[in-house]
C-alpha positions in Angstrom: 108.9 113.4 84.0 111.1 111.0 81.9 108.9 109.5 79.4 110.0 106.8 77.6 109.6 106.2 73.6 106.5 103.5 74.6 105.5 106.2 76.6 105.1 109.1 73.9 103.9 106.6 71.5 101.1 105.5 74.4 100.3 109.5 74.9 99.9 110.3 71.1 97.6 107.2 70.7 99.7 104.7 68.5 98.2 101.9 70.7 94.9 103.1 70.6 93.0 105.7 72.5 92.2 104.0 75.8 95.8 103.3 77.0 96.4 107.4 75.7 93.6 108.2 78.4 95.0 106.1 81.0 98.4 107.1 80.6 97.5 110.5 80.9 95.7 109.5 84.7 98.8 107.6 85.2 101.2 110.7 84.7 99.2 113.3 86.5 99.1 110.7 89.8 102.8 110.3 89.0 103.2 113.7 89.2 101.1 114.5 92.2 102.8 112.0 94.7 106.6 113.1 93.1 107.4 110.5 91.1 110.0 111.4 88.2 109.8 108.3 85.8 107.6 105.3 85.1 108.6 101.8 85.7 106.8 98.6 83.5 104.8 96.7 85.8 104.6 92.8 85.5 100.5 92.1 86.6 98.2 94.4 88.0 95.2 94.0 90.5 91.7 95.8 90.2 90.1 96.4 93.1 87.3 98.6 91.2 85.0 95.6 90.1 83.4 96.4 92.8 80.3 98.8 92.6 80.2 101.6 94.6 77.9 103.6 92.3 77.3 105.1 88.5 80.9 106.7 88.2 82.3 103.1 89.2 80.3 101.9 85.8 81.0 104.7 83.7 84.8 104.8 84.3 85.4 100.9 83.0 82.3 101.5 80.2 84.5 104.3 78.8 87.5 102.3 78.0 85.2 99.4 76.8 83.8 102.1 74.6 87.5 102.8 73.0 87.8 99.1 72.3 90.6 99.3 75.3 92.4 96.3 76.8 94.8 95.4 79.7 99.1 95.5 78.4 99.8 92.9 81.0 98.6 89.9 83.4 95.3 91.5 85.3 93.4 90.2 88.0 90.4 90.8 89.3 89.4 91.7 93.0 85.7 90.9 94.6 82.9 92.2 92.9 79.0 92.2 93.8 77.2 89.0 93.0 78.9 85.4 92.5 78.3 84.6 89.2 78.8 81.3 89.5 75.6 81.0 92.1 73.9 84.2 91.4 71.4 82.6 93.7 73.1 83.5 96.3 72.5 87.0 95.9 69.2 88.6 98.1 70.1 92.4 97.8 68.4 95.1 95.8 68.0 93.6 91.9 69.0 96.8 90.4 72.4 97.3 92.4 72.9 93.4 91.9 72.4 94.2 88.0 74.7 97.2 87.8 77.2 95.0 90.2 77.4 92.0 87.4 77.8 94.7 84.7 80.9 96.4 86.2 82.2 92.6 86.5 81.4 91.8 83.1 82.7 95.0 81.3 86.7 94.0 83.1 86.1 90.9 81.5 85.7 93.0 78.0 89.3 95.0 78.7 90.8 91.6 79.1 91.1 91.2 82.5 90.9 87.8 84.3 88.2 86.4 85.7 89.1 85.2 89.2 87.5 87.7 91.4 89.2 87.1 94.4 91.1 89.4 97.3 93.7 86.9 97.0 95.5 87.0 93.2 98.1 85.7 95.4 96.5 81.9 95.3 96.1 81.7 91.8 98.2 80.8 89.2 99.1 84.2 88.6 101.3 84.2 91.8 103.8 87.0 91.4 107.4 86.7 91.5 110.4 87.9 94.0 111.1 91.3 92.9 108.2 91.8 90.3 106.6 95.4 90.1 102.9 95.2 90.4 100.3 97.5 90.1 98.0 95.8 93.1 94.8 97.1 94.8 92.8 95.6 97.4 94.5 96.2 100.9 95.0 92.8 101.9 96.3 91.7 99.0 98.7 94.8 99.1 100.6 93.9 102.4 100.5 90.0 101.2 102.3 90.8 97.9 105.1 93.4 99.8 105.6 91.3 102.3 105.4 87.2 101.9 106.0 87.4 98.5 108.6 90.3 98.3 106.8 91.6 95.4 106.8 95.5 95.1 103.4 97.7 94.7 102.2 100.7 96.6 98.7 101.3 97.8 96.7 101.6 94.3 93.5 102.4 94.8 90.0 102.4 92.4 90.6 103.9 88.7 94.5 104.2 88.9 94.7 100.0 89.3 92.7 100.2 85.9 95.0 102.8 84.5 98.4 100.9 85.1 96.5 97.8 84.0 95.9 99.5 80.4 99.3 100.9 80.3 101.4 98.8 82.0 103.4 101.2 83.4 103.6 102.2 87.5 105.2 105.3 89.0 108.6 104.8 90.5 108.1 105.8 94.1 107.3 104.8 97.7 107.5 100.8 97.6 108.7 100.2 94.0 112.5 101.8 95.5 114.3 99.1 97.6 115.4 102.0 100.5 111.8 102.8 101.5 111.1 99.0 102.2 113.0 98.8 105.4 111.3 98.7 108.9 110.4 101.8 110.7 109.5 100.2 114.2 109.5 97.1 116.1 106.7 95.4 117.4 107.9 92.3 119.5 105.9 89.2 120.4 107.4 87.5 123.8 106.7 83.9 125.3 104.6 82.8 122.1 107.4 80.8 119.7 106.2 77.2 121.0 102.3 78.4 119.8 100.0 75.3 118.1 99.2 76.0 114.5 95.7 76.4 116.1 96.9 79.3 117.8 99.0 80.4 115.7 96.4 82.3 113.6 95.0 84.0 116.6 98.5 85.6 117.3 99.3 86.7 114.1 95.5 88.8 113.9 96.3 90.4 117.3 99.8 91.1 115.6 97.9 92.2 112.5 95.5 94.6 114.8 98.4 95.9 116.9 100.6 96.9 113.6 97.9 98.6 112.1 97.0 100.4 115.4 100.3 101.6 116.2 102.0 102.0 112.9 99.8 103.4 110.9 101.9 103.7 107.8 105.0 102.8 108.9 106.7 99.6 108.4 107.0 97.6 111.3 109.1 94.4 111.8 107.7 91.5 113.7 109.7 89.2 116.0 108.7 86.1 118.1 105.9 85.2 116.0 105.3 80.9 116.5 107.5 78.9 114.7 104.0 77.1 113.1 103.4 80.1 111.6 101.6 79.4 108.5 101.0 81.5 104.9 97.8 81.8 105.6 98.2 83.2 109.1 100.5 86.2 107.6 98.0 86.8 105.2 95.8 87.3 107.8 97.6 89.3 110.0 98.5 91.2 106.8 94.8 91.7 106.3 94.0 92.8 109.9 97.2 95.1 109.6 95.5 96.8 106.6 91.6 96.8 108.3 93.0 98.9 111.1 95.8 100.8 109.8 97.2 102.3 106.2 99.4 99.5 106.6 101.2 98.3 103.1 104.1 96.0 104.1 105.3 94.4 107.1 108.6 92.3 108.1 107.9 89.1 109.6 111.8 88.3 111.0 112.9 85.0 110.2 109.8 84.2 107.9 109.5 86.4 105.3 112.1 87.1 102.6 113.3 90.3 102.9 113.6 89.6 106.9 115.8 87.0 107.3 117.0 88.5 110.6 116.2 92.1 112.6 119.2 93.7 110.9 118.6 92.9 107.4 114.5 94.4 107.7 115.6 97.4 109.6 119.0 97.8 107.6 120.8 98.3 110.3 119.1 101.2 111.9 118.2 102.0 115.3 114.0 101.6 115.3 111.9 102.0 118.3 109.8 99.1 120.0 106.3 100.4 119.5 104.3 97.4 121.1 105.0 94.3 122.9 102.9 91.5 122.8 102.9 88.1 125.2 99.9 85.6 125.5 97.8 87.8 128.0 97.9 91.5 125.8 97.0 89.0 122.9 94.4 87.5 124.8 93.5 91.2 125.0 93.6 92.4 121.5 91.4 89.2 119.9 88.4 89.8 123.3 88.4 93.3 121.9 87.6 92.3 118.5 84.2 91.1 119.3 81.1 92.8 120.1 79.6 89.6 122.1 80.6 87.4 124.8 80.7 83.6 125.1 77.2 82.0 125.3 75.6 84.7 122.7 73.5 83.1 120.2 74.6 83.1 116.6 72.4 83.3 113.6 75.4 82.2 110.6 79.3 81.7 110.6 81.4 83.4 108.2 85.1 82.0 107.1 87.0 83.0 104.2 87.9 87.0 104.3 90.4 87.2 102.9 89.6 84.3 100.6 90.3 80.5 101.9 93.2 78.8 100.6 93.4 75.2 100.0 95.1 74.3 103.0 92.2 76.4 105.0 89.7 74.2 103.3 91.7 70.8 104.4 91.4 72.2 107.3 87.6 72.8 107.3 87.3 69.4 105.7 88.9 67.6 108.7 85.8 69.1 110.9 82.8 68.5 109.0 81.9 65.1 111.4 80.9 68.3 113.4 77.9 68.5 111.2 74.6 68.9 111.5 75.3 72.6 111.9 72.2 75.1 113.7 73.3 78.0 111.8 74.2 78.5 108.5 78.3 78.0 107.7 79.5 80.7 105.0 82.4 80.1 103.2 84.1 83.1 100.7 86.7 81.1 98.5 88.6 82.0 95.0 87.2 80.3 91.1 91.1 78.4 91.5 89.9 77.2 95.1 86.3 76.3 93.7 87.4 74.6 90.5 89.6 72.3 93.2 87.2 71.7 95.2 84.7 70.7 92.4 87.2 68.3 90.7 87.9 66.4 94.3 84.4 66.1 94.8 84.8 68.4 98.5 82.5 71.1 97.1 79.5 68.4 96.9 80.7 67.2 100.8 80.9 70.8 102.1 77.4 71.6 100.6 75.9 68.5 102.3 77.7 69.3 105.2 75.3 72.4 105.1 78.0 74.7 104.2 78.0 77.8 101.5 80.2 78.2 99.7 80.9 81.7 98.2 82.6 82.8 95.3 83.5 85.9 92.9 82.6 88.3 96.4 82.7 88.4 100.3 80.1 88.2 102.7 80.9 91.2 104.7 80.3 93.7 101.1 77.3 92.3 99.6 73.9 90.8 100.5 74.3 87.2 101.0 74.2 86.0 104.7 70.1 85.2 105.1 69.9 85.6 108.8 71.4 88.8 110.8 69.4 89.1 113.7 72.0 87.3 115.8 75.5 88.0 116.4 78.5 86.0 113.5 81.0 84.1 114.5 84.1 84.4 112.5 87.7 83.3 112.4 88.1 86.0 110.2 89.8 89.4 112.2 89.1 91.7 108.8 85.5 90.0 108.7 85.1 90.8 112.3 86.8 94.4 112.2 84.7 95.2 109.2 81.3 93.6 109.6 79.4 95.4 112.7 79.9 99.0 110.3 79.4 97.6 106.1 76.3 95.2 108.0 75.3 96.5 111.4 75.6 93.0 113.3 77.6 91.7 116.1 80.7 89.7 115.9 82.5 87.1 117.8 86.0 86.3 117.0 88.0 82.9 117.6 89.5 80.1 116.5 88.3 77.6 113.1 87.5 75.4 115.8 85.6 77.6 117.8 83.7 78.9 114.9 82.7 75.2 114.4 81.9 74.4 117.5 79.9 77.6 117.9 77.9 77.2 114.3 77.2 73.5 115.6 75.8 74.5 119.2 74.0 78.1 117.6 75.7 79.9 120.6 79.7 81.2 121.0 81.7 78.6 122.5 85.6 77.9 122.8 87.1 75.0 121.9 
């Protein structure tokens, strides 16, 4: 392993004797996936704010306990309770406790508070090029691929690590030759797509990459030419529910595929899957666990996090209101503090819409009502939900999610 003199001063505890410790993780996972050096990282993402259990807690409370704090730019993924409406919050008082602990004690290293799946919206956006240190899966594939930023799959405790440090092992997606595509999936007869259903087509892509992939990167072509960033981010987040899926290639959309060539550098890859309107049809009907007419008992947007542009688009619907179920809404403290300063957070809520921040809906105990099936717009909140909360899902369009959380039943727009 080449260490560098940082490095050795960081090992022999010059910089105190919680970045020592988590150097020391950061080598042995360097060594174990064959990594020979360490590169500096610009930001890191925790995904461990999230409680899981006692050894989530004690991990974070022993670097608190060195007086340890974060070398560079560090966000902060979902964690149990939104602090800023701890109201919110109906689960067990003791997990919900030890749940705002673990948040508060990142806080302590010097982490920032945004608590979101989607660093990506803040004003910590990453750069072209930038190593990162990123957890969360979603927020993984976003990075890699729509932003061209480089981080591997980190998972709990070794995010934290490279957040002390600073430092990420130089393998897998950090080298430029293990970014290009490794099969094709192709999407036919779709380019002239609405915006509308535009989302819809890039979660069936999402679900199709991850299913057939696996880990593999896979090139995209034919997506709609209204393609939005929010639809990659969540068909990058339905890529990563179903599969070990870390980057994709969106060709002629995202930066490191300007054309077919370029993402596969210039190698012959298989065609995996193809896609036209009726297999996606397919895909999205397979995603729910109800059919049309099923009553409903809440909606549920927002997973990953909603952007700004997702809540103008929410905003243009509200004349929909009265709603018969409850409308849940997971959003970012950047997204919030917007919506607060426009006044829209006082017209969603008397719209009778939640909105939810610092967690998600589908990991902690916040939706009232679950006797009836969810509707959702959401293809991770709909893969995810029937296991973390044992209800039934329906899948569609925003506008169909409306329309169903105004009529209590699933209808399509």
């Amino acid at each position: 392993m080449e260490l560098t003199q940082d490095d050795r001063e960081m090992l022999s505890g010059t910089h105190g004797s919680a970045a020592a410790d988590a150097l020391g993780l950061v080598l042995r996972f360097a060594e174990a996936v064959g990594a020979e050096r360490l590169v500096d990282c610009a930001q890191a993402h925790v995904d461990g704010c999230l409680y899981h259990g006692q050894a989530s807690l004690d991990f974070v409370e022993r670097f608190v306990a060195q007086q340890g704090r974060v070398r560079v730019p560090t966000t902060l993924n979902v964690g149990s309770v939104d602090l800023i409406h701890p109201e919110l919050y109906i689960g067990e008082a003791e997990l919900g406790a030890a749940g705002k602990r673990l948040m508060e004690a990142h806080l302590e290293l010097g982490c920032t508070p945004s608590f979101t799946c989607a660093p990506y919206q803040t004003l910590l956006r990453p750069q072209l090029g930038d190593q990162l240190a990123w957890a969360e899966s979603n927020a993984i594939v976003f990075a890699n691929s729509v932003i061209g930023a480089r981080t591997n799959r980190y998972g709990d405790f070794i995010d934290l690590a490279c957040a002390l440090t600073g430092r990420v092992p130089d393998y897998g997606l950090h080298r430029s030759e293990n970014r290009l595509a490794g099969a094709i999936v192709e999407i036919t007869g779709l380019e002239n797509a609405t915006a509308d259903q535009a989302g819809g087509i890039a979660v069936a892509a999402g679900l199709v990459v991850g299913r057939e992939c696996g880990d593999t990167i896979a090139a995209i072509t034919g997506l709609p030419a209204a393609t939005s960033e929010d639809d990659l981010k969540a068909l990058g987040a339905a890529a990563a529910s179903s599969g070990s899926v870390a980057m994709f290639h969106a060709v002629g959309l995202t930066p490191e595929a300007p054309d077919l060539e370029t993402a596969t550098g210039g190698r012959n890859v298989p065609v995996v899957a193809r896609l036209d309107a009726g297999e996606v049809a397919a895909v999205l009907n397979r995603l729910g666990t109800v059919t049309e007419g099923a009553p409903i008992t809440a909606a549920a947007l927002g997973t990953p996090h909603f952007s700004l542009s997702e809540f103008e688009r929410l905003l243009a619907m509200l004349d929909l209101a009265p709603f018969a179920v409850p409308v849940y809404v997971n959003t970012g403290r950047h997204e919030w503090e917007r919506l607060c300063a426009t006044g829209n957070a006082a017209r969603l809520e008397q719209a009778g819409v939640t909105v939810v921040v610092d967690t998600c809906t589908y990991v902690t105990a916040i939706i009232r009502d679950l006797s009836g099936a969810v509707m959702t717009n959401s293809g991770k909140w709909a893969y995810y939900a029937p296991g973390n909360l044992g209800v039934d899902v329906a899948f569609g369009t925003l506008a169909d999610t409306l329309l169903s959380a105004k009529a209590g039943r699933v209808v399509r727009a």
